[in-house]
C-alpha positions, 0 to 999 in steps of 0.5 A: 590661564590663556595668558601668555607673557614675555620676560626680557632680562640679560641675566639667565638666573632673573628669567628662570627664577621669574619664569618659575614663579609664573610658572607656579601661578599656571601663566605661559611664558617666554624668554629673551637675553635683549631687547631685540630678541624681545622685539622679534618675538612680539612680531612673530606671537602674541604677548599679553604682558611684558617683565622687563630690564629696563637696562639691558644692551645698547638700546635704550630700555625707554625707547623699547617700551615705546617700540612695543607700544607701537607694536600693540597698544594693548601689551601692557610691561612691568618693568623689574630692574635693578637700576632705581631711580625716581626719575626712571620710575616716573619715567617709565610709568608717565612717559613710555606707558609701563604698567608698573615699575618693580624693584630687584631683588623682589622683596616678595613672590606676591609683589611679581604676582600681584602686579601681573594679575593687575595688568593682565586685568588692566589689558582685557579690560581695554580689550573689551572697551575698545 
């Protein structure tokens, strides 16, 4: 797989046990402890897909998404958190354009994988429309 994808999470164990299991799956990622460290590696490479906290540090996580999207509209995020709300959730997915709202800790390796395999469909199939 050519995809490549950036996983923002403050929590080091988060990023390697997420990291691993697309590792495992033979997608290509990075890492980032912030949402500017994010946002400096999306200007500098190319990211297919973003997993994210959506509570992080002093930026707030919604303005992050719309950050990105500004950025390239074709990036599609996942946000995977710990911090659940249906008002976050609706939040996130209508209003700032995530892809998918996942929760901590992940009951299932299939649900994180399922929901990349989605998106990253999701963004070639934009990709080829436009």
């Amino acid at each position: 797989m050519e995809e490549k994808i950036l996983i923002i999470d403050r929590e080091p164990d988060i990023q390697r046990a997420v990291g691993t299991i697309l590792t495992r799956k033979g997608f290509l990622h990075k890492s980032a402890g912030n949402f500017q460290e994010g946002l400096d590696l999306i200007r500098s490479e190319h990211f297919d897909l973003i997993i994210m906290e959506i509570r992080i540090s002093m930026m707030n996580g919604f303005d992050f998404l719309a950050d990105v999207k500004k950025l390239s509209r074709h990036i599609e995020i996942i946000v995977l958190t710990g911090s659940v709300s249906i008002g976050n959730a609706i939040q996130a997915l209508r209003h700032n354009g995530a892809f998918d709202f996942l929760t901590k800790p992940l009951e299932k390796e299939d649900q994180l994988i399922n929901s990349v395999e989605k998106a990253i469909e999701k963004q070639k199939l934009n990709r080829i429309t436009e």
